[in-house]
C-alpha positions as CSV (number, residue, x, y, z in Angstrom):
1,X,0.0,0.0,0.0
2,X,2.7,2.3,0.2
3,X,4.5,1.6,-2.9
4,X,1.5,3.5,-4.3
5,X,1.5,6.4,-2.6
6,X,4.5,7.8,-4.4
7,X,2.1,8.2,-7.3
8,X,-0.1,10.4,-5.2
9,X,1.9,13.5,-5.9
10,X,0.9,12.8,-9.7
11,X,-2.7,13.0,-8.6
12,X,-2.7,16.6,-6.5
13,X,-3.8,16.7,-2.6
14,X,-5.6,19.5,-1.5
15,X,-5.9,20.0,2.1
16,X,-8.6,19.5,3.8
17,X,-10.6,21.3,6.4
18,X,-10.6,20.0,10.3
19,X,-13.5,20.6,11.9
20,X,-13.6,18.6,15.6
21,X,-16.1,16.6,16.1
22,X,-17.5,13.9,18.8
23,X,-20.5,11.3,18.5
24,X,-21.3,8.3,17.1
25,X,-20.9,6.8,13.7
26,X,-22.9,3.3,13.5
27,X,-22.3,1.8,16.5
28,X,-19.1,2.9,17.6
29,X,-17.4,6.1,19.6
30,X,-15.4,9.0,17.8
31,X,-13.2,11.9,18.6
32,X,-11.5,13.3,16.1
33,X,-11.6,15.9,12.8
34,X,-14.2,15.8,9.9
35,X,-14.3,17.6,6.7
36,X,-17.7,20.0,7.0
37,X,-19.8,21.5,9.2
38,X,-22.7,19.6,7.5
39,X,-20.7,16.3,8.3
40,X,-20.0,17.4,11.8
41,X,-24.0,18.0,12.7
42,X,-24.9,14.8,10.6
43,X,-22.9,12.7,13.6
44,X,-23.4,15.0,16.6
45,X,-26.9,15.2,16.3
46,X,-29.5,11.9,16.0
47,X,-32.8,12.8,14.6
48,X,-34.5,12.6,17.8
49,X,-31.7,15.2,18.5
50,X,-32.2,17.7,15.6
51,X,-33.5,21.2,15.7
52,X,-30.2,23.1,17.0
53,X,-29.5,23.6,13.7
54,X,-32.7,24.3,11.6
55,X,-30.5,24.7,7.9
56,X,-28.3,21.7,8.3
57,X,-31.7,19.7,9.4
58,X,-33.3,20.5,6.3
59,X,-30.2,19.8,4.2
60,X,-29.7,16.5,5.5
61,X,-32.9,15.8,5.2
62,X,-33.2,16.5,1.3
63,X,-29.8,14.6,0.9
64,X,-31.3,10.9,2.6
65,X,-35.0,12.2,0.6
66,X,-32.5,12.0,-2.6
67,X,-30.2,9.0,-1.6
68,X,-32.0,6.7,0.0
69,X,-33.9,5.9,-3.1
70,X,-30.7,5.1,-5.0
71,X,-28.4,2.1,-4.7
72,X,-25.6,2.5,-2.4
73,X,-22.9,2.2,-5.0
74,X,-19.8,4.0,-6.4
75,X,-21.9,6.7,-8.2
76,X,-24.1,7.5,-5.9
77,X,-21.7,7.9,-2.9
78,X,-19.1,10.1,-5.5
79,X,-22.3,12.0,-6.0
80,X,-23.0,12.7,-2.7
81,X,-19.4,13.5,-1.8
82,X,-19.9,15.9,-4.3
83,X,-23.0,17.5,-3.1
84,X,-22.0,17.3,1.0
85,X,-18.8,15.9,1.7
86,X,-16.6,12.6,1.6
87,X,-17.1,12.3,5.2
88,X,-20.2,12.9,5.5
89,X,-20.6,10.4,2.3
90,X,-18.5,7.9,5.0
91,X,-21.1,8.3,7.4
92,X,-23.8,7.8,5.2
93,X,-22.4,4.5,4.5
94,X,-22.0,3.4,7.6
95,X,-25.7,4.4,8.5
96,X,-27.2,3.2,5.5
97,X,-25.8,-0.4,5.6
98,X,-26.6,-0.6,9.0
99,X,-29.8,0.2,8.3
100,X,-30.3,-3.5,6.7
101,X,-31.0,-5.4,10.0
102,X,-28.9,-8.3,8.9
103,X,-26.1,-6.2,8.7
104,X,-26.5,-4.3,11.6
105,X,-26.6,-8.1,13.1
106,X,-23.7,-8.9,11.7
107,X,-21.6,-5.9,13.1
108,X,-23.5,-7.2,17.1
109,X,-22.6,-10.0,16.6
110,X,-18.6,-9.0,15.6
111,X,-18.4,-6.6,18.1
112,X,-20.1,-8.9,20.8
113,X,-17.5,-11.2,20.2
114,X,-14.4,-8.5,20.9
115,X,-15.6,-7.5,23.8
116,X,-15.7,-11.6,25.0
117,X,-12.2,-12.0,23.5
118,X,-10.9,-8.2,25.9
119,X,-13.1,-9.4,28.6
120,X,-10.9,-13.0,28.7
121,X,-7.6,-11.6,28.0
122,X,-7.8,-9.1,31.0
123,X,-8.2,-12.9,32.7
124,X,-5.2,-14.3,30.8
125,X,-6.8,-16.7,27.9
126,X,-8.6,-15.7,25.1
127,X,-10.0,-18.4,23.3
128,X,-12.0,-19.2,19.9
129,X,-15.2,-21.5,20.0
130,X,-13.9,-23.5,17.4
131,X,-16.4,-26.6,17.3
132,X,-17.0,-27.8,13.8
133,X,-13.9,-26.3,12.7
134,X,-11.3,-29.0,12.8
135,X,-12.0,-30.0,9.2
136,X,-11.2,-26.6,7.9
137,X,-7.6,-25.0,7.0
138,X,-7.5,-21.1,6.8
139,X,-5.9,-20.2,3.8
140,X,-3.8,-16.8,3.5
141,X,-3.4,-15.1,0.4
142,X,-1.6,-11.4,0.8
143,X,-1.3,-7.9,-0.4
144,X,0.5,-6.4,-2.6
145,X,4.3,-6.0,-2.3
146,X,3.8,-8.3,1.1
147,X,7.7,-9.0,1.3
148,X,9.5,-6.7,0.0
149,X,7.6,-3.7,2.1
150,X,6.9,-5.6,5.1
151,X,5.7,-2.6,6.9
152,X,2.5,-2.8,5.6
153,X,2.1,-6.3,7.1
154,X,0.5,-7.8,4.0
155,X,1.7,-10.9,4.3
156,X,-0.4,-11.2,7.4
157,X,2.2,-13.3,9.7
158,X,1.0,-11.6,13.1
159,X,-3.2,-13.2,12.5
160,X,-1.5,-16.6,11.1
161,X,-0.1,-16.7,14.2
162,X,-3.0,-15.9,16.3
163,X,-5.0,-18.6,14.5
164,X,-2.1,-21.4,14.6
165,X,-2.4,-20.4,18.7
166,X,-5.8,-20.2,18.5
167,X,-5.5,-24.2,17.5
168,X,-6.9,-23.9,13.9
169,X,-5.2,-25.4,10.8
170,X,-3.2,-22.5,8.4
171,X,-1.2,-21.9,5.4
172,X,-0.2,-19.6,3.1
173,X,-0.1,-19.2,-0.6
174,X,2.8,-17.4,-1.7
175,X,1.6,-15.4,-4.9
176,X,4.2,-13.1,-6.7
177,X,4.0,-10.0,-4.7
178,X,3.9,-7.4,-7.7
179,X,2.0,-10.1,-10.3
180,X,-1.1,-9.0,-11.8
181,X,-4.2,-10.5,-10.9
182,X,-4.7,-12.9,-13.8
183,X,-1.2,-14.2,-12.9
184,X,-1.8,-14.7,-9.3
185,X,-5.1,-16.1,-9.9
186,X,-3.9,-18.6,-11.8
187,X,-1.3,-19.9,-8.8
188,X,-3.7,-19.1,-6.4
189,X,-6.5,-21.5,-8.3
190,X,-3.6,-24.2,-8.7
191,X,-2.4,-24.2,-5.0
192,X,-6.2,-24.7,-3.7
193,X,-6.6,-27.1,-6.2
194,X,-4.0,-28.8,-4.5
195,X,-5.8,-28.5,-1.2
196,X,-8.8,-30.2,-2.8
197,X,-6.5,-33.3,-3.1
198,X,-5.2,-33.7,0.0
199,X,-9.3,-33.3,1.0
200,X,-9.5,-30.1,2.9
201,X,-12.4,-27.8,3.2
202,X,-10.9,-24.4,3.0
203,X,-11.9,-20.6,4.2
204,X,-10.1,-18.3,2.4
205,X,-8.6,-14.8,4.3
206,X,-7.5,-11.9,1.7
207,X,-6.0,-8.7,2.1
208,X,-5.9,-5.7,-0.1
209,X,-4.9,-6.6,-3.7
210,X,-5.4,-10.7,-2.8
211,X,-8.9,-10.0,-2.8
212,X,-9.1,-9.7,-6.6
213,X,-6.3,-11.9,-6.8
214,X,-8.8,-14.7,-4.8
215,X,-12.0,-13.3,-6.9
216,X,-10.4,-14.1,-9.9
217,X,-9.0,-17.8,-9.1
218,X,-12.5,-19.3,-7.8
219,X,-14.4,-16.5,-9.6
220,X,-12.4,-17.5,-13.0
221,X,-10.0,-19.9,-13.2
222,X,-11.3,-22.8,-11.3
223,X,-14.2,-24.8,-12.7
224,X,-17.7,-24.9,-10.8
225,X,-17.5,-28.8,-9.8
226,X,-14.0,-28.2,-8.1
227,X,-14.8,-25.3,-5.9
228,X,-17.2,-27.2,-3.5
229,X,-14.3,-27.2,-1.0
230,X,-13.8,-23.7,-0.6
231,X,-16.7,-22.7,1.9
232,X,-15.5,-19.2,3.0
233,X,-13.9,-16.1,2.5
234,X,-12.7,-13.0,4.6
235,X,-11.5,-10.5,2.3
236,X,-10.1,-7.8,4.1
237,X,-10.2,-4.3,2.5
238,X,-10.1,-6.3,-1.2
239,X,-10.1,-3.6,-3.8
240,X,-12.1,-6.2,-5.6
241,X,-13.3,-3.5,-7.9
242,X,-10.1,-1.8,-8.4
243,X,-8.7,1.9,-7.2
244,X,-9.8,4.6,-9.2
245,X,-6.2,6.0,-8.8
246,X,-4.8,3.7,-10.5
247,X,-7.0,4.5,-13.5
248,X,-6.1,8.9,-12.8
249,X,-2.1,7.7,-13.6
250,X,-2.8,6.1,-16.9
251,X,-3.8,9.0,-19.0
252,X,-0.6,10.7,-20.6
253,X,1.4,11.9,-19.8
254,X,1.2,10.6,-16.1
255,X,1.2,6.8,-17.3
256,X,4.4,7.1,-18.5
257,X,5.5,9.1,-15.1
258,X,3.3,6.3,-13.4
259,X,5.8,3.6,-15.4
260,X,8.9,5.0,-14.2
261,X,8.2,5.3,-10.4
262,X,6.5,1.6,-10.7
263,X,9.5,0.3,-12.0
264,X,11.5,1.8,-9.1
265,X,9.3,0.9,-6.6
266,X,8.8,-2.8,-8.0
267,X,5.5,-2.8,-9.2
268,X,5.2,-3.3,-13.3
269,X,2.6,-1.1,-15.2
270,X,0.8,-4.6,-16.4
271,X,0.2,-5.5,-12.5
272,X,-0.9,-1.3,-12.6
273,X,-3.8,-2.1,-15.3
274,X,-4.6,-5.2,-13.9
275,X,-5.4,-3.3,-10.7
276,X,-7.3,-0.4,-12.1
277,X,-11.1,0.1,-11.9
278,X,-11.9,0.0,-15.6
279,X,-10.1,-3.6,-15.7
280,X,-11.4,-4.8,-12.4
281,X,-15.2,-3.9,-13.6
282,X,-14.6,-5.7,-16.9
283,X,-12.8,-8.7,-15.2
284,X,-15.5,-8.6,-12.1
285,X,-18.5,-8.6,-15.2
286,X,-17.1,-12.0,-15.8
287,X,-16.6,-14.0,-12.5
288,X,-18.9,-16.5,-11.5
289,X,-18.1,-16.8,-7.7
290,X,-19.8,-20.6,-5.8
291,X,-23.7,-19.8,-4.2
292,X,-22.6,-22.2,-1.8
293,X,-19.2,-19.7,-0.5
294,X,-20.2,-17.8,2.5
295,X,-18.3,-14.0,2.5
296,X,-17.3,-11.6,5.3
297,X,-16.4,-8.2,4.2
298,X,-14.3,-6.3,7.0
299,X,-14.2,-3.0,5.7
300,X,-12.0,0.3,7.5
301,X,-14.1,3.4,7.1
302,X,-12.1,6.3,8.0
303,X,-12.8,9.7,8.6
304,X,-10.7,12.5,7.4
305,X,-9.1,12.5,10.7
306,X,-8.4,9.5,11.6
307,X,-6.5,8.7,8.6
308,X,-2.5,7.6,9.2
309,X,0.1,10.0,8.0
310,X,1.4,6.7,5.8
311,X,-2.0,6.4,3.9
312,X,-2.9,10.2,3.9
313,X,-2.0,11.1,0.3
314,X,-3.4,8.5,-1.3
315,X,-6.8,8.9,0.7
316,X,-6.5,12.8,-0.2
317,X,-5.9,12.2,-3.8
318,X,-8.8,9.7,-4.1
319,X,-11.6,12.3,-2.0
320,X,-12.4,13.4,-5.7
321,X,-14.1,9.7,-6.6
322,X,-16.2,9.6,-3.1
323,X,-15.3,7.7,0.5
324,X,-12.6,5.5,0.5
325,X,-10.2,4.1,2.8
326,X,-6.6,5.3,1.4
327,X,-6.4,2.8,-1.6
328,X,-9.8,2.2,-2.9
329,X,-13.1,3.2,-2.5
330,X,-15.4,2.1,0.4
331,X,-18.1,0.8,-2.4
332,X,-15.9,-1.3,-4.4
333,X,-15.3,-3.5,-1.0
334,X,-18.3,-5.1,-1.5
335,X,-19.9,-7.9,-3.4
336,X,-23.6,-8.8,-3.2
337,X,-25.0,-11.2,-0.6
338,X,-21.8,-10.6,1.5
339,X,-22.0,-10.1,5.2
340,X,-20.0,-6.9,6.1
341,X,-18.1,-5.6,9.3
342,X,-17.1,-2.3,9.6
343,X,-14.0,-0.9,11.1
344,X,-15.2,2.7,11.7
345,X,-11.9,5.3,12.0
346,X,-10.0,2.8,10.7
347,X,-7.8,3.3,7.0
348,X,-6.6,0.7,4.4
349,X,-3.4,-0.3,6.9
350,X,-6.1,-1.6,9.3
351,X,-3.8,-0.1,12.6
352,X,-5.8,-0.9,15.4
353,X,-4.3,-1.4,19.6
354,X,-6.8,-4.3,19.1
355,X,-6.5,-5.9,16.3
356,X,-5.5,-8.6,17.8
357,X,-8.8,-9.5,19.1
358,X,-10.5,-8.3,16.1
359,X,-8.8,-11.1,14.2
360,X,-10.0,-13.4,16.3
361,X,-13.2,-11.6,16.2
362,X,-13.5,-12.4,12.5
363,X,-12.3,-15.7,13.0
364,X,-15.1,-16.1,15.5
365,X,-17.6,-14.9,13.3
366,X,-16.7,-16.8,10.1
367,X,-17.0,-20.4,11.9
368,X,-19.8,-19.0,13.6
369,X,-21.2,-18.2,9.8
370,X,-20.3,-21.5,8.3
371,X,-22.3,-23.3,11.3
372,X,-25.1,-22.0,10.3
């Protein structure tokens, strides 16, 4: 993820405005800096709480009049950015998914289980209710550039750890970290095919760019009698639609700028395309995922404050195309029919002082899932 932040300078960051703010967004706490006034009011104030601010009330109300209607996608949240602001377009996705009572279930349910996991560790053992599980291996696929910039802990060693203590069966397929999705997809499909053979069931755990990577093995590449083994997937901030950025660099003359700094950096301009939004759509209008595969989404929302210094330009350069999370935008996360967590205040890096148990709070929740 940071590789591609040196292309943000290609894209322009303005700066944006820091308005304080505290409230709540969904179901969770926050303290920090927002980008309007408008988005400020729209989280300080409930509607059983409106009226302070008569103008705002009856802007916000002929905003949710005009979105509500319309599908919660890329366009409409870039439209409403436009109109308000990409906060308050961040809040509004927050509230409107949670609005769907399974989804608002879903996020309970995950936060029910971190505060069981914090409750046992302040006793000294935190552990998973892993019944039914003991048939299953959790497969790892990572991010992009997962050795070589091993800051951005894409290679996920720290929850393959926690899940190996946790008692449940692991591995990890090692793509090329800078291959393009068709590429990886194709090792990827080869490697679980693998795991068909030896007879495991498998739930699949994907971070950043192994999400499309992962989308396009079972989605693509593998036929539909040999994915019956594959019975999960946790993709974690997948850009399974592709980044908008990407697509910004690739008009002349910043593609061949774009080019030069990807070579440097280790990332080819093939992996680049295969990555942008245009591609991803076209490549995504052609997947054919199993209706038997049970997803989790865990998706970081963050705020204009609460975004880390290491993600900021990349999350300022991409405000233009709506609400996003530092590397791709919030609606592009999500597939339909998948269960969704949200990770409110959180960016694309996922830094959290509890992450820990949030892993094993999506663990949880995942073999709680496939029980069902």
């Amino acid at each position: 993820m940071r590789a591609l932040a040196l292309f943000a300078f290609l894209c322009g960051c303005n700066s944006i405005p820091r308005i304080p703010v505290e409230g709540r967004v969904g179901l969770e706490s926050v303290q920090t800096t927002v980008d309007s006034e408008l988005a400020r009011y729209f989280i300080e104030n409930s509607p059983s709480r409106s009226g302070a601010r008569p103008e705002l009330d009856a802007e916000i109300a002929r905003l949710l009049a005009r979105y509500d209607s319309a599908p919660l996608s890329r366009d409409s949240l870039r439209a409403l950015s436009d109109e308000a602001s990409p906060d308050f377009a961040a809040v509004y996705f927050v509230r409107r998914l949670l609005s769907v009572p399974r989804h608002r279930r879903m996020q309970e349910r995950f936060m029910a289980h971190v505060a069981r996991f914090r409750e046992q560790r302040a006793r000294g053992v935190v552990r998973i209710d892993s019944k039914g599980a003991d048939d299953y291996v959790t497969v790892f696929v990572p991010g992009l550039l997962y050795e070589s910039k091993t800051e951005t802990k894409g290679d996920m060693a720290e929850p393959r750890a926690l899940l190996r203590q946790a008692g449940l069966g692991t591995a990890f397929i090692r793509v090329r970290e800078a291959g393009t999705v068709e590429v990886n997809g194709e090792h990827i499909a080869a490697e679980l095919r693998a795991l068909r053979a030896a007879g495991k069931k498998v739930v699949l755990v994907s971070t950043s760019k192994g999400g499309p990577d992962v989308a396009y093995a079972i989605g693509s590449v593998m036929a539909a009698e040999d994915r019956d083994f594959i019975r999960g997937w946790v993709s974690i901030g997948g850009v399974l639609r592709g980044t908008e950025f990407i697509d910004a660099n690739m008009t002349w003359p910043k593609r061949w700028i774009a080019a030069v700094v990807g070579w440097i950096i280790g990332i080819p301009l093939d992996t680049m395309k295969s990555m942008s939004a245009e591609r991803s759509l076209q490549r995504f209008a052609g997947q054919s995922l199993p209706g038997h595969l049970t997803v989790l989404h865990f998706v970081a929302v963050p705020l204009s404050g609460t975004v880390l210094p290491q993600v900021q330009r990349t999350y300022s350069a991409m405000r233009k195309f709506g609400p996003n999370d530092g590397m791709t935008l919030l609606s592009n996360q999500l597939l339909p029919g998948g269960h969704i967590v949200l990770a409110v205040g959180l960016d694309h890096w996922f830094r959290d002082p509890e992450i820990d148990l949030k892993t094993l709070a999506l663990a949880q929740t995942i073999i709680d899932l496939l029980r069902e």
